[in-house]
N, C-alpha and C positions, 0 to 999 in steps of 0.2 A: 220193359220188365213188367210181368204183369203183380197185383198189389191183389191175393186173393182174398186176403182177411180183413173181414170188417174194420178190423181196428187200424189197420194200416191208413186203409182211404180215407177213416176222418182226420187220422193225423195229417194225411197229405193234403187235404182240402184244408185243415184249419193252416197248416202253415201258407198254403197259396194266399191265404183268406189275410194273412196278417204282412206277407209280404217279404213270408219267408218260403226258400227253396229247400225240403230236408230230403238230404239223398241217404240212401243206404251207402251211409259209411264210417269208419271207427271215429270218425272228427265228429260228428253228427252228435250233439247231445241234447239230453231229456225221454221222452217217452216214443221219439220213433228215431232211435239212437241204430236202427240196422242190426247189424250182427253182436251188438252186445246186450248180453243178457242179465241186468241189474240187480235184482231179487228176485222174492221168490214169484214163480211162475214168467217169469222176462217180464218184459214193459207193460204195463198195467194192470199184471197179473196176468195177461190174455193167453198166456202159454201158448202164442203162436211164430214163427221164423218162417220169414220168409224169403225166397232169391236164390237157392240155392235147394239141387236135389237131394234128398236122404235116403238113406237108404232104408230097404225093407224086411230087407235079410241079413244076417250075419252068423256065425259063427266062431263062439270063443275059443275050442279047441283046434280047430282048424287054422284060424287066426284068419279069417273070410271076412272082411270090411271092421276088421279090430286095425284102430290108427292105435290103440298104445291101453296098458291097464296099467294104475300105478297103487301101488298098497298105502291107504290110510289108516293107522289103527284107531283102537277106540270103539265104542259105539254112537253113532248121530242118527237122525233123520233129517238132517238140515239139508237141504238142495245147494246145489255147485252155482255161483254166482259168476259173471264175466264182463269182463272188460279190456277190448281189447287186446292181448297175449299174454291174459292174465287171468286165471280161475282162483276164485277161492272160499273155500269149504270151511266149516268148523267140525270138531269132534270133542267127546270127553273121552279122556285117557284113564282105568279104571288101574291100579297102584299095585292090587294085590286080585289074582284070581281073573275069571274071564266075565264079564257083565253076561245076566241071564236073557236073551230076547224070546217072549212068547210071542208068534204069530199066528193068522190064522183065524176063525169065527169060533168067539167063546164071550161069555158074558162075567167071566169073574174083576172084579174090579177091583181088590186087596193090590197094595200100593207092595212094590221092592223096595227093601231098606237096605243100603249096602252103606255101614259104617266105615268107610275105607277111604283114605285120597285119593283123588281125581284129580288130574290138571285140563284141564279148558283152554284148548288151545285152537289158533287160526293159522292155516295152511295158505300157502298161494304157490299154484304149479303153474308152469307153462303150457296154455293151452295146445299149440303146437306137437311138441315132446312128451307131457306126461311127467316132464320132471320137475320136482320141487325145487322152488325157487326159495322159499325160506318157510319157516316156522317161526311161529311166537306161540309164546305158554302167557296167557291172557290173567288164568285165575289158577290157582293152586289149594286145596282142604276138601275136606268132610262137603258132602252135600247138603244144604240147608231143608233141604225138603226131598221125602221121598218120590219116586217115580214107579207109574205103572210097568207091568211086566211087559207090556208093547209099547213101550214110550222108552225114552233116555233122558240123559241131561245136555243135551245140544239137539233137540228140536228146531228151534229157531234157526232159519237161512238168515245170512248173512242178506247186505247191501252195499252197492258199490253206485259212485258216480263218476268215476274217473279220478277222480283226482282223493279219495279219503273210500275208507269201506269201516262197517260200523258192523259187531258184532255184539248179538243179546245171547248171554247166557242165563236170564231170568234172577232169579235170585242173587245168582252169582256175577252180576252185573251188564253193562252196558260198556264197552269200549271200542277205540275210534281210531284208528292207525292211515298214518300216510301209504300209500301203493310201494311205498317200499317198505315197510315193517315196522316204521317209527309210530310209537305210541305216542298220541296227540292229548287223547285226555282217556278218560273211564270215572263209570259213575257208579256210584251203588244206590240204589234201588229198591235196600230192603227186601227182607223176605215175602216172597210174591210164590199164593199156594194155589195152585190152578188143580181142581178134582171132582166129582161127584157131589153137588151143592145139597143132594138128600144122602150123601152118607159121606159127612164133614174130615172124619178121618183116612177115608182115601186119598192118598194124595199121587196126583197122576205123573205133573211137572207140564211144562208151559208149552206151545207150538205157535203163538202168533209170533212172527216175523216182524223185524223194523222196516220200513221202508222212507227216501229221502226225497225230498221235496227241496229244490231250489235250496235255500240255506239254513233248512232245519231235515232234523232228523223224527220220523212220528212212531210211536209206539201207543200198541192198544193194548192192555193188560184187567184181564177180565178176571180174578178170581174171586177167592173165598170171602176177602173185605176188603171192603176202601177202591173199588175198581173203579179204574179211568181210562182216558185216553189222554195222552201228552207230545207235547211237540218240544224238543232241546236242538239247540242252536248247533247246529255240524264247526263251528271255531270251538267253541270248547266247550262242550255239553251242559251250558245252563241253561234254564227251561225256558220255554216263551210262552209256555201257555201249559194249562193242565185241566181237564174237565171231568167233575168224576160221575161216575154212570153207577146206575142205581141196578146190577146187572153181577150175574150168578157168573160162574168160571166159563169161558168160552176158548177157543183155538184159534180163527179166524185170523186172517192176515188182514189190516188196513188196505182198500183200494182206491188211492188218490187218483181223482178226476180232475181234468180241466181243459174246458172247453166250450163250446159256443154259451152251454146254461151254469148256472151260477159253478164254480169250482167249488170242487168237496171232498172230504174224506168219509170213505162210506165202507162199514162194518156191518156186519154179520151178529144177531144176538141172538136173546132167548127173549127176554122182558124189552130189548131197545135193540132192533136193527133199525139204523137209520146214518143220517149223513150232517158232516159239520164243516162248518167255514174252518178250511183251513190256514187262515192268518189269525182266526181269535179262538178256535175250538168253540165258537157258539153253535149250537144246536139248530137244523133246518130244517130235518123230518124226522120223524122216528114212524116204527110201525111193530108190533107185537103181535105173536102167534107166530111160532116158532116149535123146532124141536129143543129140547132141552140142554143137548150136548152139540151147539154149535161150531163145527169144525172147518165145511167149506171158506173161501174167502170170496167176495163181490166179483163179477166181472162187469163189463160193461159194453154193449153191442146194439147197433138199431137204435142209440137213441135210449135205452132201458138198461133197466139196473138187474142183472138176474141175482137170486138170492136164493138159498137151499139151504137148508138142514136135517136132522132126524134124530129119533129118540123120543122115545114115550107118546105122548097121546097123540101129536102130528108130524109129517116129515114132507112139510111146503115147500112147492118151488113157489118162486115171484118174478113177478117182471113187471120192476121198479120205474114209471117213468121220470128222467134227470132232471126234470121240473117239480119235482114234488118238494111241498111245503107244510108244516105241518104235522098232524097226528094223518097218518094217511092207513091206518089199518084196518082190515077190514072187517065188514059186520059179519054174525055167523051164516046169514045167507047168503051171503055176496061171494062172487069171485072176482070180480074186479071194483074200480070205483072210477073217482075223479083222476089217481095219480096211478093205480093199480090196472097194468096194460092186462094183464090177464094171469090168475094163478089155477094151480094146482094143491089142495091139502096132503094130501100126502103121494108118495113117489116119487120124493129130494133123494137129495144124495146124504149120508150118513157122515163121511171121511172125507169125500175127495169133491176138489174144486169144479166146477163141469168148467165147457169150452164149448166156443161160438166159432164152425168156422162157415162163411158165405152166410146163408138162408137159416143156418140148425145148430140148435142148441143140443149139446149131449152132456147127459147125467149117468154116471155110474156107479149102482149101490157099490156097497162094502161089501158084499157077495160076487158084482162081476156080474150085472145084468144094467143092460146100457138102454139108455132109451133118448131118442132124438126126435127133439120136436119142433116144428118152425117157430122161430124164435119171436116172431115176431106176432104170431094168434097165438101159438101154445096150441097148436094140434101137432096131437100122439102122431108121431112117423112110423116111427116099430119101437119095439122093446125087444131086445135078443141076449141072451146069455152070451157072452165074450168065451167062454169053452162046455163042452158037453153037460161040466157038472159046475160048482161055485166056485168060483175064482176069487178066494180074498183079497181086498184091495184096500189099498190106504194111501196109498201115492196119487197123486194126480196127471191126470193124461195133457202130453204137449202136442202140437199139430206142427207140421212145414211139408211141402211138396203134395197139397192133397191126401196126406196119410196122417191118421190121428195115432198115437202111441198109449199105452193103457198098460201099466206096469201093476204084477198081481205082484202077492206079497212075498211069494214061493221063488220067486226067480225070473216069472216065465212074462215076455213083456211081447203082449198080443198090439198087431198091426191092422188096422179097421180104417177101410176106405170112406175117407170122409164123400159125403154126402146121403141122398135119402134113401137108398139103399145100402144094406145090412152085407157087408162082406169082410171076413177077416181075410183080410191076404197074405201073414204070417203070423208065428208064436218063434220068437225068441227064445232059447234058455241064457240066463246069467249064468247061472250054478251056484247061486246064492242069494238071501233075503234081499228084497229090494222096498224099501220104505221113505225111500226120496224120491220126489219130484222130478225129472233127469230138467234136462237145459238143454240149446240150440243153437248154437252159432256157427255160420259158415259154411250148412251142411250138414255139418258133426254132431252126432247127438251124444251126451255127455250123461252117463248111468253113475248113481253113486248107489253102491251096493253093499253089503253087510261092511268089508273088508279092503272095497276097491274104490277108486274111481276109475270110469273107465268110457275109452273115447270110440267109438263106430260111425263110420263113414264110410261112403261108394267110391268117394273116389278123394285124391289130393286134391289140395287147393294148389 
């Protein structure tokens, strides 16, 4: 079997290296766990699956490589998580009325205020079938905090590790169910107001993700005051650590490392991208100079940390190396340093997480113009518009079988031949908003769309 993504082969070398075998397979757990896809973006955030072909074309009205679409209500952007024969999503359920979604390139920032109940609930369907396996109503009231016209109140993906899945509804809490529905614990968390830190009464509502580490659960929560990052114990969600960051509203998912250089939990900021031990939340590096409205989340490939943002005076890529210690950010002349493998100031990505796959890193604005660079100098490959005219984007692109996925916000989810040549080899239509992240396993790539979840594949397993 060939292992084409970076991240695959260091997991397969560090396990050689320690004297362990990890095969692609559902018994396989931790970060090269095969065909299941844990949080958000799968295992390490790397958004990539590999061992199995995907397909490149479908059709939803024809029903052409559709294995199944199942109706979610609600409105979310949380991405479908997996484990084993098991998916599972969250959404808010709006009481009275349809929730408003604006999508699309606009700059108004005015928060929605929908004074109405909501119930906050966690799904889990049969990867397989499409059919739901059960439902749990998590939280029920009034929303604590309003949310922007392109945002909801179930941003945050879920996290699974086999055996427990933890979902963050922000404000509206923190809770933690066995794989089969039993509520284990739930925490409250306090109203947490993630928005526009120069215009304090926007309030947007929250998108970093939990993600689980051995036997704690991490959350980075970047808002308006008191922001931290915290680790809570996956037996019954009391804290093991809590460190607070001196750091404006941010989105970014936490990306836990570990491996040959020190183990880290490494974030995305504005004032504090940098990385922390994570057994104590001590601080290891930070680096600042940043866009303002930090929303990608870390990956990790070659060795280096890449990092992107945008918004206002800069929109830098970085490429972080895993040894850094320190204040490591860099001077106004400087484009790299002692830890800084090589940056770019602006030409980040605004929304969406980029992806490493072999040799090339690819970044894709929030307009839909992708640019792939060797990841490892940071020389420009192309820059090419993903369609004729701007393709709004906010989802993040996943890769498997040589083909990277690039979901706009309209529907229409374009197929680009990974490597250093620029070629789309299809456009998908959904027939409706797509502002999740999709998933990978087995093949299957897994769309969660305005109204749906929905599964496409070439062929049966």
């Amino acid at each position: 079997m060939l292992y084409r993504s970076t991240t695959q082969r260091q997991c397969i070398v560090r396990g050689l290296m320690t004297g362990i075998i990890l095969t692609l397979s559902l018994s396989a757990e931790g970060l090269c766990a095969g065909q299941n896809w844990p949080c958000f973006r799968g295992p390490a955030a790397s958004g990539i699956a590999e061992g199995y072909p995907t397909a490149a074309k479908w059709d939803l009205k024809s029903g052409e490589n559709i294995r199944w679409k199942t109706p979610i209500p609600g409105l979310a952007h949380s991405s479908p998580v997996i484990w084993g024969d098991q998916i599972f999503v969250t959404t808010a359920v709006k009481s009275e009325g349809e929730s408003l979604l604006k999508v699309g390139l606009y700059g108004d920032i005015k928060s929605e205020a929908e004074d109405v109940i909501f119930d906050w609930r966690l799904y889990c369907v049969d990867r397989k079938t499409g059919k739901i396996k059960w439902t749990r109503l998590c939280h029920s009231g009034k929303p604590k905090v309003k949310r922007h016209a392109k945002s909801t109140h179930a941003n945050a993906t879920a996290c699974t590790n086999g055996k427990v899945v933890v979902a963050f509804f922000g404000s509206e809490g923190l809770y933690c169910y066995d794989l089969e529905g039993r509520l284990l614990w739930q925490k409250d968390l306090g109203v947490l107001d993630w928005g526009f830190f120069r215009a304090p009464d926007a309030q947007w509502g929250g998108g970093s993700s939990p993600v689980i580490h051995k036997d704690m659960v991490i959350l980075q929560c970047d808002v308006q005051k008191d922001s931290f990052i915290a680790a809570y114990a996956l037996a019954d969600g009391s804290r093991i650590w809590r460190t607070p960051r001196d750091e404006v509203p941010t989105w970014g998912t936490p990306t836990v490392y570990t491996g040959a250089e020190h183990c880290q939990i490494i974030v995305n900021g504005f004032k504090h991208i940098g990385g922390y031990n994570i057994e104590t939340g001590a601080e290891i590096w930070r680096m600042t100079g940043g866009g303002d409205i930090p929303v990608p989340t870390p990956i990790v490939a070659h060795d280096l940390i890449y990092i992107t943002n945008a918004h206002g005076r800069m929109s830098p890529v970085y490429a972080v190396k895993l040894s850094a210690t320190g204040d490591v950010s860099l001077m106004d002349d400087e484009s790299s340093n002692k830890y800084v493998a090589w940056s770019y100031p602006r030409g980040g990505n605004y929304m969406t997480t980029p992806i490493v796959w072999d040799d090339y890193l690819y970044c894709c604005s929030n307009s839909g113009r992708l640019s792939c660079f060797k990841a490892t100098t940071g020389e420009l490959v192309y820059r090419e518009g993903l369609g004729s005219s701007s393709v709004p984007s906010s989802a993040s692109p996943v890769a498997a079988d040589g083909k990277i996925y690039f979901p706009g916000e309209k529907g229409d989810i374009y197929v680009v031949k990974a490597g250093p040549e620029f070629k789309v080899l299809a456009v998908n239509k959904m027939y409706e908003t797509c502002m999740a992240t999709p998933a990978i396993s087995y093949g299957t790539l897994f769309f969660r769309t305005r109204n749906h979840l929905v599964a496409v594949a070439e062929t049966k397993e």
